[in-house]
N, C-alpha and C positions, 0 to 999 in steps of 0.2 A: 163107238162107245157112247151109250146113251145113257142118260140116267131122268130121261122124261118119266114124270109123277110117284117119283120116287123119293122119298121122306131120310135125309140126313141131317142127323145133329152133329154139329160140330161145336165142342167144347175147346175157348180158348182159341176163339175165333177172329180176336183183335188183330191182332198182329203175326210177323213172320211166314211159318207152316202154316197156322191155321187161316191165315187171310186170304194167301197164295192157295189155299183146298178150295176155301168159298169162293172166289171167283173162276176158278177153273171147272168148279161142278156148276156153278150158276150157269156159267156158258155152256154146260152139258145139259141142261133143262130140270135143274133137282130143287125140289122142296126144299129149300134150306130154315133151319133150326139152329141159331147160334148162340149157343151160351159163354159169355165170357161177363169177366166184370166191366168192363167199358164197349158201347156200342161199337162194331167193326165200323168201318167207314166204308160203306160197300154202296154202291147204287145199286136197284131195281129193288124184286119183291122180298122179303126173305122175314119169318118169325124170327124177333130177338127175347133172349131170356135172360136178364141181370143174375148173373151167377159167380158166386165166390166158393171153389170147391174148397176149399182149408172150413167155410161156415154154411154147409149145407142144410137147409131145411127140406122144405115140398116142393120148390121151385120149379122141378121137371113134372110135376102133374099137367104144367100145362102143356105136354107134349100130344102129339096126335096118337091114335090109338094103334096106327102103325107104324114100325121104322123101321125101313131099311139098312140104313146103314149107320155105324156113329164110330166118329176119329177123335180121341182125346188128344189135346195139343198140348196141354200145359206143360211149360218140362221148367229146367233150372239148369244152370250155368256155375257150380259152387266149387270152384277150384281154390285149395288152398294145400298148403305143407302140411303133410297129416299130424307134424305137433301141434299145430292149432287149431286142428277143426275140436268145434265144442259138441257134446250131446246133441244140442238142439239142430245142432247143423244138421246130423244124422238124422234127427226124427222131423225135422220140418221137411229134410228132404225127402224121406221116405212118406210124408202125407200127401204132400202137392205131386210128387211122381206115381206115384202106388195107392196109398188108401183112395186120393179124390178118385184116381182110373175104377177105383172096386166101388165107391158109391156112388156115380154116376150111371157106373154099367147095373149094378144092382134096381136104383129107379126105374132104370129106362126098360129093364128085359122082360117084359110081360109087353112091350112095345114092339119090341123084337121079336118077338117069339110067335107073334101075332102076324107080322111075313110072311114066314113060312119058307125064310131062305135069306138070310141077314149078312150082316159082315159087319166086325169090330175091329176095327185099327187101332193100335198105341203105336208111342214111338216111344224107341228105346236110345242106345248109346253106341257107339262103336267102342266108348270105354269100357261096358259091363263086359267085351270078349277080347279084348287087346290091353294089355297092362303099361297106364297113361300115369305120367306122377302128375299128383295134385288133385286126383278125381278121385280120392277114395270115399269121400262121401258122394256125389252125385253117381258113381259107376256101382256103389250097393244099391243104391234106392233104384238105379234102370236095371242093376241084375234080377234086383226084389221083383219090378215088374215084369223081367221076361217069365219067370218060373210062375207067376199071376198070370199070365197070360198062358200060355204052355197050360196050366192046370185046367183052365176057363175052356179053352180051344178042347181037352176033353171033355169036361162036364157038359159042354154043351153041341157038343155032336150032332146028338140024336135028337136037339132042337133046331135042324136045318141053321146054327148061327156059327160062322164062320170067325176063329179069332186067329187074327196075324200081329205082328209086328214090325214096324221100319226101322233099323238101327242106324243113323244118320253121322257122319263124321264132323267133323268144324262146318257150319251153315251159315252165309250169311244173313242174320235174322238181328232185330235189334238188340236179343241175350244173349247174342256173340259179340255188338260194338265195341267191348271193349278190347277184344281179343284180333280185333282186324281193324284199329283205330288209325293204321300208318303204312303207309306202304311199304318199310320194312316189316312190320308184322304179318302184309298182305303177303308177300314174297315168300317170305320164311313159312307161311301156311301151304302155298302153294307147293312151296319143294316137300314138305313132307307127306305130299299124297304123291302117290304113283301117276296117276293121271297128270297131274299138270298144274291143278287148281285147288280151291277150295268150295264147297258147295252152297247154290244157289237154294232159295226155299222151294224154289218150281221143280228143281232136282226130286228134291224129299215128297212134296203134294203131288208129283207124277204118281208116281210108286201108289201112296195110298189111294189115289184114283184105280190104281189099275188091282188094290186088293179089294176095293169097295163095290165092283163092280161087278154084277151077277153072274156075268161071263165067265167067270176064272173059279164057278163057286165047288171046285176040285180041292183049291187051295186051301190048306189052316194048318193050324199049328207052325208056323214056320217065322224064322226072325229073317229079313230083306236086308241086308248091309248095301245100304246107298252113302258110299264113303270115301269114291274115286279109289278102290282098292287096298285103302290102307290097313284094315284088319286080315287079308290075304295076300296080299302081294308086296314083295321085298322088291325092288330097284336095285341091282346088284353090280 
């Protein structure tokens, strides 16, 4: 699997998913483009773009006039007792999951489209298709993106760009530290996956390696549950 001179933006590339993408595509030989709000801490070559998707402007103009591939990272962790989630919980979560994924892809696809054989990753939830208490806001704004994604993966077909999804289960990423802080919480994560564990970021940026990659470019419209089994598989 190669991805020599081949143009990926990766949005939300600081940390967790998106840092474990960028280095594992770096090491496939890809153009990297990473927009997040603080520089990734990545060595070698790679365009950085200071990007805040909640305050978008022009900022992706300065992208190349080609792009092969682009994985939105950003996501959110907003678990709470559905008496007290407020509005805003709902709509901040539905911006930073949902809307930034629609104006980013928006900017960038006339970049896309210019391939002539592309690939869009988002990453979704294992909550938007497995019923989780406390996730009723972050599991609307991932369900909001799979059916955004699902609609995009048709409209855009017949522009050779391919839209997939990763639904990812508990990850170890720094927006889960609070949730794997103790080794009884590690434990009690682990017993609830069928596999054993709870998942690594390398887990999750495998997966979108292997939708991003021109090889596979059969594949779209489809949500990847990388979640050690727990949205299909009961332990009985």
């Amino acid at each position: 699997m190669s991805f020599e001179n081949k143009n990926i933006l990766i949005v939300g590339a600081s940390s967790g998913i998106g840092l474990s993408l960028a280095k594992k595509l770096q090491e496939k030989g890809a153009n990297l483009i990473l927009a997040s709000r603080n520089k990734p801490d990545l060595s070698g070559d790679f365009q950085y773009i200071k990007l805040d998707v909640l305050d978008m402007n022009d900022e992706l103009k300065a992208l190349p006039d080609t792009l092969h591939g682009l994985a939105y990272c950003p996501g959110s962790i907003n678990l709470k007792p559905f008496q007290s989630i407020k509005e805003n919980d709902y709509i901040n979560d539905f911006r930073l999951n949902t809307v930034g994924a629609a104006m980013v892809i928006q900017q960038s696809l006339k970049a896309l489209k210019n391939a002539k054989g592309a690939s869009i990753v988002l990453f979704s939830t294992v909550a938007a298709n497995t019923g989780l208490s406390f996730h009723a806001s972050i599991a609307s704004a991932k369900g909001a993106l799979q059916g955004f994604g699902l609609s995009l993966a048709a409209e855009l077909a017949n522009k050779q760009i391919r839209v997939n999804m990763v639904a990812p289960s508990l990850t170890d990423t720094p927006l889960a530290e609070n949730l794997l802080s103790s080794d009884e919480k590690k434990e009690a994560s682990n017993k609830r996956h069928p596999i054993g564990r709870y998942g690594k970021a390398e887990d999750i940026s495998n997966a979108a390696i292997f939708l991003l990659d021109s090889e596979n470019s059969w594949i779209t419209g489809q949500i990847l549950g990388v979640d050690g089994g727990m949205e299909k598989i009961r332990n009985i």
